[in-house]
C-alpha positions in Angstrom: 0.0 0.0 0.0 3.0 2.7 0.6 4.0 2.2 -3.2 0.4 3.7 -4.3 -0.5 0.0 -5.9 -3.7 0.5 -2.9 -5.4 3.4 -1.7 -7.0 1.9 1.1 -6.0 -1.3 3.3 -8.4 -3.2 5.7 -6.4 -4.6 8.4 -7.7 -6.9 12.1 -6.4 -4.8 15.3 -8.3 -6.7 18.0 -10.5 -8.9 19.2 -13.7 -9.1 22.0 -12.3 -12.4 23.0 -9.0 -13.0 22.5 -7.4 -9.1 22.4 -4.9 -7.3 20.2 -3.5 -8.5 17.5 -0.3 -8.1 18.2 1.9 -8.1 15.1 -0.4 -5.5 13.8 0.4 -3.4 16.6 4.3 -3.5 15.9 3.9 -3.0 11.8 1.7 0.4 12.3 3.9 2.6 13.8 6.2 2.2 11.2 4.3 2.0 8.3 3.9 5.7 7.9 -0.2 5.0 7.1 -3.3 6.6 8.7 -6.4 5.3 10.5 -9.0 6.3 8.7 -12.0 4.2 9.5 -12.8 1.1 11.3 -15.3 -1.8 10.9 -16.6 -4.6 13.3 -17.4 -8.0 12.1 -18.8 -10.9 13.8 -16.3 -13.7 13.7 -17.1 -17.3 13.2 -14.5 -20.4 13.1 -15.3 -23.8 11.3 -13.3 -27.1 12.2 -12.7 -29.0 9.1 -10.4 -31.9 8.3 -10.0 -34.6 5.9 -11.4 -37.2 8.5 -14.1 -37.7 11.1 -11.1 -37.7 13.4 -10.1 -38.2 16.5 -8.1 -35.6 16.4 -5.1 -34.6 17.8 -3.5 -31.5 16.6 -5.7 -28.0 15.4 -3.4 -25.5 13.0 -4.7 -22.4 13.0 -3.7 -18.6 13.5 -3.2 -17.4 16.7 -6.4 -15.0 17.2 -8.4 -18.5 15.6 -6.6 -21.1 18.1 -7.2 -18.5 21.1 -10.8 -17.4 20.3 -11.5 -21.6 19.8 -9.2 -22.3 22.9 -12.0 -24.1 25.2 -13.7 -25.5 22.6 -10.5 -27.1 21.6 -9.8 -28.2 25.3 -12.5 -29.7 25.8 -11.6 -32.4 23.1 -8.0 -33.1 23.9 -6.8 -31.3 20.7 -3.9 -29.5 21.0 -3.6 -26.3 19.2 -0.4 -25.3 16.9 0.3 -21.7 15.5 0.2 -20.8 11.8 0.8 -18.0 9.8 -2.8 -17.8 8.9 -6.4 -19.3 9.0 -6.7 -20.2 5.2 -3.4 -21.6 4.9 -3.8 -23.7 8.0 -6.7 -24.9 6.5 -4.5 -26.3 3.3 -1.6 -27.3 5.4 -4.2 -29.7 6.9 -5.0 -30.6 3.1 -1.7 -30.9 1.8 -0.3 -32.7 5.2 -3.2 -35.8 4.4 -2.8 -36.8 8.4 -6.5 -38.2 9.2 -5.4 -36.9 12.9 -5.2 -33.3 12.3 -7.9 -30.3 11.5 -7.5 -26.2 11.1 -9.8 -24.3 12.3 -10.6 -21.2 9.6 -13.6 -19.5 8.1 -16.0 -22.1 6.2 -14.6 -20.7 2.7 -11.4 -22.3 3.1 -13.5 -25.7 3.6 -14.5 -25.1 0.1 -11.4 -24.5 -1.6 -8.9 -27.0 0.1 -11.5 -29.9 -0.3 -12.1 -30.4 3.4 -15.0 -31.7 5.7 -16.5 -28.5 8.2 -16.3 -31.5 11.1 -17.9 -28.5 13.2 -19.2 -24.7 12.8 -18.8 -21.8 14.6 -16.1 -23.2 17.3 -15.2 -19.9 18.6 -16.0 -19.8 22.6 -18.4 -16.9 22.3 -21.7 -16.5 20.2 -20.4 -12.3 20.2 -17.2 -12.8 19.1 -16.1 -9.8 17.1 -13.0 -8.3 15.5 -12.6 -4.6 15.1 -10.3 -3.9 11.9 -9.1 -0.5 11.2 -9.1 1.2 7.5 -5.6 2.3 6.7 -4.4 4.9 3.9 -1.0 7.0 2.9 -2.9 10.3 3.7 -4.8 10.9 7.0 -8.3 12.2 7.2 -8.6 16.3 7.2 -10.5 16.9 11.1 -12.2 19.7 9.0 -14.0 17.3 7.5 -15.4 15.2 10.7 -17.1 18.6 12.0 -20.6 17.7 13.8 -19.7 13.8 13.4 -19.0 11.4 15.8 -15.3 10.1 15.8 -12.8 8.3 17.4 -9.0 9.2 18.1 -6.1 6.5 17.7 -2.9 7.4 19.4 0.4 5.1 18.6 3.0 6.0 20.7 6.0 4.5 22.2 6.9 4.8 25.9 10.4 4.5 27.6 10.7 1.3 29.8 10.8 3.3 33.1 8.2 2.8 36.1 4.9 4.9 35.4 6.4 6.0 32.0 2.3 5.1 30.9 0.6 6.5 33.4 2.8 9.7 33.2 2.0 9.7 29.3 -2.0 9.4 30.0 -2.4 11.1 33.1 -3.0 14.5 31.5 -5.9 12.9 29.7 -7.7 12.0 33.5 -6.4 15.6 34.7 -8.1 17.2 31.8 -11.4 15.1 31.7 -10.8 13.5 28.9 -12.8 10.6 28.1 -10.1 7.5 26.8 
């Protein structure tokens, strides 16, 4: 998107059960873009394999693996990091092990050629995802007169005990609502 090839980027921040999304959090204050929207989306999870099972492994992103971490639990699965949900999904394809599943959107069912064993696995009916809209140039405040907005701040703070609170108390001191 910083070579101009996109004006706009969508992009996950966090989650209601599971939190930031951490690598995110790291790649924004370097990437020289601009919040400039945001979006919430429900989130549902599938669990799809090549077999019935049992099963004894669960690929699967992070954010996936710890919205899905009970449910997994509860069947003795253990869960194992990858890079992302769809390519979990054909790992689990390409791998051919009747023992292990991915847990992804129902879509990637569809395209590896796997069974959905289960649908929406994620621990919480509300489970949501806020994603922010990213682009090279910010929004001008002029323009957001008389509508309601929201204010990002991404800053950095020296590792130094109550380096936070001394960067945030002037927003308590002055009323602000964070």
């Amino acid at each position: 998107m910083k070579d101009g090839r996109a004006g706009r980027a969508i992009i996950p921040i966090e989650n209601s059960q599971h939190g930031r999304v951490a690598d995110i959090h790291f790649l924004l204050p370097e990437s020289g873009l601009a919040i400039v929207g945001e979006h919430f989306m429900a989130i549902h999870h599938d669990l799809m394999a090549l077999s019935d099972g049992p099963f004894k492994a669960a690929y699967s992103h992070p954010q996936a693996l710890g919205q899905s971490r009970f449910f997994l639990r509860e069947r003795g699965i253990v869960p194992l990091a990858y890079a992302d949900t769809a390519g979990a999904a054909a790992f689990v394809a390409e791998q051919g092990d009747p023992a292990a599943c991915a847990i992804a959107p129902k879509i990637a069912a569809e395209l590896y050629g796997l069974k959905i064993i289960a649908e929406n696995v994620e621990d919480a009916a509300d489970n949501m995802t806020r994603f922010v809209v990213l682009s090279r140039q910010p929004l001008d405040p002029a323009s957001l007169a008389g509508t309601v907005t929201m204010t990002t701040f991404v800053f950095e703070v020296k590792n130094i005990p109550a380096a936070l609170y001394k960067a945030l108390g002037g927003f308590a001191t002055n009323g602000v609502n964070t």
